[in-house]
C-alpha positions in Angstrom: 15.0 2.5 -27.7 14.9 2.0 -24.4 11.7 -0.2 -22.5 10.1 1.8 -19.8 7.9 0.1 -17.4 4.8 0.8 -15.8 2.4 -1.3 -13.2 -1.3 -1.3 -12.7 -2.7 -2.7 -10.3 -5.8 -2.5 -7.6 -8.7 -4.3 -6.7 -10.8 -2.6 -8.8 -10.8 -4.6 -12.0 -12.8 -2.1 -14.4 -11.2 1.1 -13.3 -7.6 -1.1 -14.1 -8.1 -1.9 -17.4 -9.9 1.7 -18.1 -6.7 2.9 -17.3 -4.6 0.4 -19.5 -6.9 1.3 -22.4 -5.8 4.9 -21.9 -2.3 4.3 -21.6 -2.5 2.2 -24.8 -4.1 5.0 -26.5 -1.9 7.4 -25.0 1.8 6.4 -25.7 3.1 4.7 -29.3 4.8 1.8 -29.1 2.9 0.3 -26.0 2.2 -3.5 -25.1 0.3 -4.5 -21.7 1.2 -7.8 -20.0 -1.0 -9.2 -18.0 -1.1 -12.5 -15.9 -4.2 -14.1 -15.1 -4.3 -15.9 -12.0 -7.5 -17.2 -11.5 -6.7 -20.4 -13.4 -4.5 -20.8 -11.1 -6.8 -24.1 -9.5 -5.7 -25.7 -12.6 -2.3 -25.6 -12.2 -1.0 -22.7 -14.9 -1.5 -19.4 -14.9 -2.5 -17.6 -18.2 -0.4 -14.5 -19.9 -0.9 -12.5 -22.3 0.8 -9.7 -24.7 -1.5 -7.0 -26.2 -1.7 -3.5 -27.7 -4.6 -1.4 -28.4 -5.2 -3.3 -31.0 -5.7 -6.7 -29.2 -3.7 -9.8 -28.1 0.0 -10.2 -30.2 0.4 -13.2 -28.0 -0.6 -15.8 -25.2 1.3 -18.7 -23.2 1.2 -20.6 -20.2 3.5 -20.3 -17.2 3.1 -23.6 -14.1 2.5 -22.8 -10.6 5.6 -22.7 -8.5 5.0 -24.0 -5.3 1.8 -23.5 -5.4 2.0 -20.1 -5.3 0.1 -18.5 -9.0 2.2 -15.3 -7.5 5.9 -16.5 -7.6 5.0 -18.3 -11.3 4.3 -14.1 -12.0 7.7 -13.6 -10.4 9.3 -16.5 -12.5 7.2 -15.1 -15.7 7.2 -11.9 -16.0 11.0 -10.4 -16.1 11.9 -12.7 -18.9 9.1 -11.7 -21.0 10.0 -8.0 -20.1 13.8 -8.6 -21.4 12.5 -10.5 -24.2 10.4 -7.0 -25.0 13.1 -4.7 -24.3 15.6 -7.1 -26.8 13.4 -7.0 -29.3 13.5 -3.1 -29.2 10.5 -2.1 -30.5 8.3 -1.7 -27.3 8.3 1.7 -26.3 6.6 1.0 -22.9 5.4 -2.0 -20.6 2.7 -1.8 -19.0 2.1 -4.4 -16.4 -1.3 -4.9 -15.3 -1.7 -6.6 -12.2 -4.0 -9.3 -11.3 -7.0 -7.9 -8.8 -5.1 -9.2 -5.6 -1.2 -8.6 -6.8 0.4 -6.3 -4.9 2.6 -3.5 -6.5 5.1 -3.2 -4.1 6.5 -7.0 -4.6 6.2 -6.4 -8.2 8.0 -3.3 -8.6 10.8 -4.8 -6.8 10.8 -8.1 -8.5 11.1 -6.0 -12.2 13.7 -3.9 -10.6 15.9 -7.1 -9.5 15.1 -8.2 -13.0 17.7 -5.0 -14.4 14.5 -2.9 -15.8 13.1 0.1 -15.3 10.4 1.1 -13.8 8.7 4.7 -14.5 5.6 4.5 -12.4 3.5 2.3 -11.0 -0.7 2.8 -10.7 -3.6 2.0 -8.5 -6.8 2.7 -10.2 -9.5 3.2 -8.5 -13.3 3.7 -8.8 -14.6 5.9 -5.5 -18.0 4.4 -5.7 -15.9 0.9 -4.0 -13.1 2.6 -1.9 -15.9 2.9 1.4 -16.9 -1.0 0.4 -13.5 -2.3 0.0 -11.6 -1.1 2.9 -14.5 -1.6 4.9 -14.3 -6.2 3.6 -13.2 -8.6 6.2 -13.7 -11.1 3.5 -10.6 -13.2 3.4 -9.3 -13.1 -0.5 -9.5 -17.0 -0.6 -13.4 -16.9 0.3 -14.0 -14.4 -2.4 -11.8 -16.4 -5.2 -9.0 -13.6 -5.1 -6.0 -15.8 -3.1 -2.9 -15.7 -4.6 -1.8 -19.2 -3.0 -2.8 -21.8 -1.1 -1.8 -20.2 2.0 -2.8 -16.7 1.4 -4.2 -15.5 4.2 -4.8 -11.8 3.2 -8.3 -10.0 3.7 -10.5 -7.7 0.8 -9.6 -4.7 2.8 -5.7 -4.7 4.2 -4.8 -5.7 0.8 -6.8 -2.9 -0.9 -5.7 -0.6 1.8 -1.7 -1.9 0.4 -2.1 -1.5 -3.1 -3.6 2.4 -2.8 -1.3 3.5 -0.3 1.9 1.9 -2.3 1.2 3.8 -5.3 2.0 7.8 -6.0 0.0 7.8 -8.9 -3.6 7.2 -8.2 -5.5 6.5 -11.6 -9.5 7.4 -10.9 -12.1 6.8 -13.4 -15.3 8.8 -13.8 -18.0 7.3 -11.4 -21.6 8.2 -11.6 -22.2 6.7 -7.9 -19.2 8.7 -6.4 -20.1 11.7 -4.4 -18.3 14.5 -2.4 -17.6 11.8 0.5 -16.1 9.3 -1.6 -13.8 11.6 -3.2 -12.9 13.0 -0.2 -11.8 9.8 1.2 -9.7 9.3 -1.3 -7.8 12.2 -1.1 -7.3 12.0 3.0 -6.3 8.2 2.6 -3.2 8.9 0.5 -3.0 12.7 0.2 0.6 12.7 -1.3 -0.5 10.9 -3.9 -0.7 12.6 -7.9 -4.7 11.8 -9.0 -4.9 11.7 -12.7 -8.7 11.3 -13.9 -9.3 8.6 -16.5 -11.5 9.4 -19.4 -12.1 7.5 -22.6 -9.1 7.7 -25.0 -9.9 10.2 -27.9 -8.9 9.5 -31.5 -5.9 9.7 -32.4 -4.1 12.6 -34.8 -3.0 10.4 -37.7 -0.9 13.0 -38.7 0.7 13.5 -35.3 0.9 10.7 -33.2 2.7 12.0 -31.0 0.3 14.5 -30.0 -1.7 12.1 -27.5 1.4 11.2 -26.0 2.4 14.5 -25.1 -0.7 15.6 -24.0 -1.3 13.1 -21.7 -1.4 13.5 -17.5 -1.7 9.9 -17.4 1.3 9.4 -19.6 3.4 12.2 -17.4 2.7 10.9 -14.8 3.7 7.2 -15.2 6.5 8.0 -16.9 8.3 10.6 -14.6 10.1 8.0 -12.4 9.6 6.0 -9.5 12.3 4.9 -6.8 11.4 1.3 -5.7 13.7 2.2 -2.0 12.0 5.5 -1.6 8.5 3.8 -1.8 9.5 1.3 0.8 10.6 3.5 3.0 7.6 5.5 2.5 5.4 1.9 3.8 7.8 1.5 6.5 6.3 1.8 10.0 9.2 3.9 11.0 9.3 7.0 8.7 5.9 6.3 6.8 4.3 9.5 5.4 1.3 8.7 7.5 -1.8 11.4 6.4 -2.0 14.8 8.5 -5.3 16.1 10.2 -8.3 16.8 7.7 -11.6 17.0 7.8 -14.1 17.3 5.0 -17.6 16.1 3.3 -18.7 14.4 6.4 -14.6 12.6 6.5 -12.3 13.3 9.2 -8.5 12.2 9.5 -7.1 12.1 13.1 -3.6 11.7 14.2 -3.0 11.0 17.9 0.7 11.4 19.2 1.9 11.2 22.6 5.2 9.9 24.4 3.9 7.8 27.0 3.7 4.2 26.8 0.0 2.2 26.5 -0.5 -0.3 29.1 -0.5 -3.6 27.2 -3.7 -5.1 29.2 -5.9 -2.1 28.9 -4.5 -1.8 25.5 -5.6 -5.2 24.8 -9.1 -4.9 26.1 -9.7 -1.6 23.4 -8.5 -3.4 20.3 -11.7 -4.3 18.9 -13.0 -0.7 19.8 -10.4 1.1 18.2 -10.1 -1.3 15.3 -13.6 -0.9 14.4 -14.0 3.2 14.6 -12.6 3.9 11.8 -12.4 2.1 7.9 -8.6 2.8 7.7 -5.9 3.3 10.9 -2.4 2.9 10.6 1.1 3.7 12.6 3.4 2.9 15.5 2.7 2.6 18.6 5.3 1.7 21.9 4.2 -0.9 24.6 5.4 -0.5 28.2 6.1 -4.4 28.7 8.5 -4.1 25.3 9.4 -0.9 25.8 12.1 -1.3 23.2 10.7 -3.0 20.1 8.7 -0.4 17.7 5.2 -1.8 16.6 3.0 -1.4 13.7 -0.5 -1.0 13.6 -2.4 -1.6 10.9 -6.2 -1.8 10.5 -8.9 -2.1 8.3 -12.1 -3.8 7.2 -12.5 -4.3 10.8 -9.4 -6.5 11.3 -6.1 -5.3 13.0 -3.0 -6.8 11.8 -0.1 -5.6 14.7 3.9 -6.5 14.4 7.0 -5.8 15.3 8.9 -3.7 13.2 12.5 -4.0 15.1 14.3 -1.6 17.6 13.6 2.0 18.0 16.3 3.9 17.4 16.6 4.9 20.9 17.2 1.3 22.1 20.3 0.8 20.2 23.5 1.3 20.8 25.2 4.0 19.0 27.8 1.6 16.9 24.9 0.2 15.6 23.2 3.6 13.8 25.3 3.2 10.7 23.8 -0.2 9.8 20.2 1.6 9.9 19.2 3.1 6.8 19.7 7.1 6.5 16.0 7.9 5.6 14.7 6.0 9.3 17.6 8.1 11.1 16.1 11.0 9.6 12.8 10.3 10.6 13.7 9.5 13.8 15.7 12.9 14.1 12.6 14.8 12.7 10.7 13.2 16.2 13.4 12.9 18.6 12.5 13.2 21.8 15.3 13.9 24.9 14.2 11.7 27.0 12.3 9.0 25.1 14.6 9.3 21.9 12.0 8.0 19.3 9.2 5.9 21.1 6.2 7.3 20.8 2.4 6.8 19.8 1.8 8.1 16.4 -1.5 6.7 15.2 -3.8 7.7 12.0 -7.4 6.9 11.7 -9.7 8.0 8.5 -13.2 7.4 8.3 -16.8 9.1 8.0 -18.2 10.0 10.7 -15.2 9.6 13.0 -15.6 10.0 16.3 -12.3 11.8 17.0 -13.3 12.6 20.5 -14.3 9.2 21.4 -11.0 7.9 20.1 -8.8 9.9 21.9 -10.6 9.6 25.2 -10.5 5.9 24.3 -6.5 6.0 23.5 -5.7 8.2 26.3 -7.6 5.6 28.9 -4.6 2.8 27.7 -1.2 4.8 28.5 0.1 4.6 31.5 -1.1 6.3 34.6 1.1 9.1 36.0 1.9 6.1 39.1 2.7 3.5 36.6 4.9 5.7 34.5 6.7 6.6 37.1 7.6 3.3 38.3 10.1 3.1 35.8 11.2 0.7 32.9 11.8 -2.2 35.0 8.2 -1.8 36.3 7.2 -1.4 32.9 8.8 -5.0 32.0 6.9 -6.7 34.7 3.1 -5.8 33.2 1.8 -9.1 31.5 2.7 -9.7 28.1 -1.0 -9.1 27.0 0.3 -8.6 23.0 2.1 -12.0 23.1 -0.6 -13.9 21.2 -1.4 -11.6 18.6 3.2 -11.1 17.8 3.0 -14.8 18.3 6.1 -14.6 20.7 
């Protein structure tokens, strides 16, 4: 029998294991691992085996370089092949500790030679609206992964939802309309499976829960750890479309004129703080060239550079780029500005959507300045400098 494995992860600590306990029930043969990090001060981090029926077993794994995360790396695929060797283990379920990300993890388990079937955020939409909207930096609030994690509440939140197709959501009695509606505009590609209470199982068939199941589908139909990369990827992310609903609005701006970097500069802090999640690329006239990624939340913008746009590089150089960015590019070309463009994404309640784009249209470039060409452009000060430490 073959091991099939599944992660779990996301902030929200109640709603995770709510979701292990179903998939216990749910599927025979099923073991959860889960690595605790927050002994992590002591120099060890905890792990543990169980089933539905409580722990089979426990050890200790030492930090490595510091980092409680890379002692998870070290950890976990051994204990994974030691599961699949033994060939009773039907399924793996990896739950996450509350600030893992899923993305490393899925690719660390992949690299190890296993499978992974699905990997989970759960979530309780009572805290989406509190989370995304933390500054907090995880190490003030006892969530840092390492000694030099410098990670906020909300970016890493905002990772671990958007990372995951299948979004695991337990019944909340302070959820409303809003909150659900959030939700849905934040990753709208994503499968929702509601969480309930397991129900007892059929002695006589048990099977039958099994087969039943969304939760179990769900996890269990596949996941490509490539595709979902690509799917982060500030070139061909599937960023959400326009929606509005329950008092929650999406907006997408897109244009193909460059901002200028000072007035740009000047609006961060306005545009960062309008709505509770904004993400996308965005094309500077002084680096006209280099394709940057925007990404906002809890009040705090986190910009980078995310390499050449397509249209800056030589055409020798095209089969070295992965075929899912030159298709995204091709979806979006442009015949005289190839790729570059402005495609941002903000969700929120009560967005202003007008506000924004009056407020994004004041940073491009006037119809003088554009016209002064790309060696102009070059010239403007280097206002982003700082913040892409160059």
């Amino acid at each position: 029998m073959s091991l099939s494995v599944v992660i779990v992860g996301g902030l929200h600590a109640d709603a995770r294991r709510a979701t292990v306990v179903r998939l216990l029930a749910d599927v025979p043969g099923s073991v959860v691992l889960h690595h605790d990090l927050a002994t992590a001060a002591t120099g060890t981090v905890v792990r543990t085996v169980s089933d539905a029926t409580g722990i089979l077993s426990a050890g200790e794994a030492p930090l490595v370089n510091d980092c409680a995360c890379c002692a998870l790396r070290e950890d976990l695929v051994p204990e994974l092949r030691r599961l699949a060797d033994d060939g009773a283990t039907r399924l793996a379920v990896v739950e996450l500790w509350d600030s893992v990300e899923p993305k490393a993890m899925a690719e660390v388990v992949v690299a190890g030679g296993l499978t992974v079937t699905g990997v989970v955020t759960a979530v309780d939409p009572a805290l989406l609206l509190p989370c995304l909207g933390n500054g907090d930096d995880l190490a003030d609030v006892g969530l840092a992964a390492a000694a030099t994690d410098q990670r906020t509440v909300a970016d890493t939140f905002a990772r671990q939802l958007e990372y995951a197709p299948v979004l695991a959501v337990v019944d909340s009695e302070e959820a409303d309309d809003e909150d659900r509606e959030l939700l849905a505009q934040l990753h709208p590609t994503a499968r929702q499976v509601r969480i309930t209470a397991p129900a007892r199982a059929d002695a006589q068939s048990p099977e039958l829960s099994y087969a039943q199941s969304p939760l179990a589908r769900a996890v269990l139909a596949g996941f490509d750890v490539e595709s979902a990369a690509a799917a982060q990827h500030p070139a061909c992310a599937l960023l959400p479309a326009e929606a509005d609903g329950h008092g929650v609005s999406t907006f997408v701006w897109h244009r193909r004129r460059p901002f200028h970097p000072e007035r740009l500069y000047a609006a961060l802090e306005d545009l960062t703080c309008a709505a509770a999640r904004s993400r996308g690329r965005f094309w500077l006239a002084d680096k006209p060239d280099v394709l940057l990624h925007w990404d906002a939340a809890g009040g705090a913008l986190c910009v980078e550079s995310a390499g050449p746009w397509l249209a800056s590089l030589p055409d020798a150089a095209w089969d070295l780029v992965p075929p899912v960015r030159r298709a995204a590019a091709a979806l979006d070309w442009h015949p005289e500005h190839g790729d570059c463009c402005q495609h941002l994404v903000f969700t929120s309640p009560g967005l202003d959507r007008d506000g924004l784009a009056q407020l994004l249209e004041s940073c491009l470039l006037t119809d003088a300045e554009y016209a002064a060409g790309r060696a102009a452009w070059k010239r403007l000060p280097p206002a982003f400098d700082t913040l892409l430490e160059v």
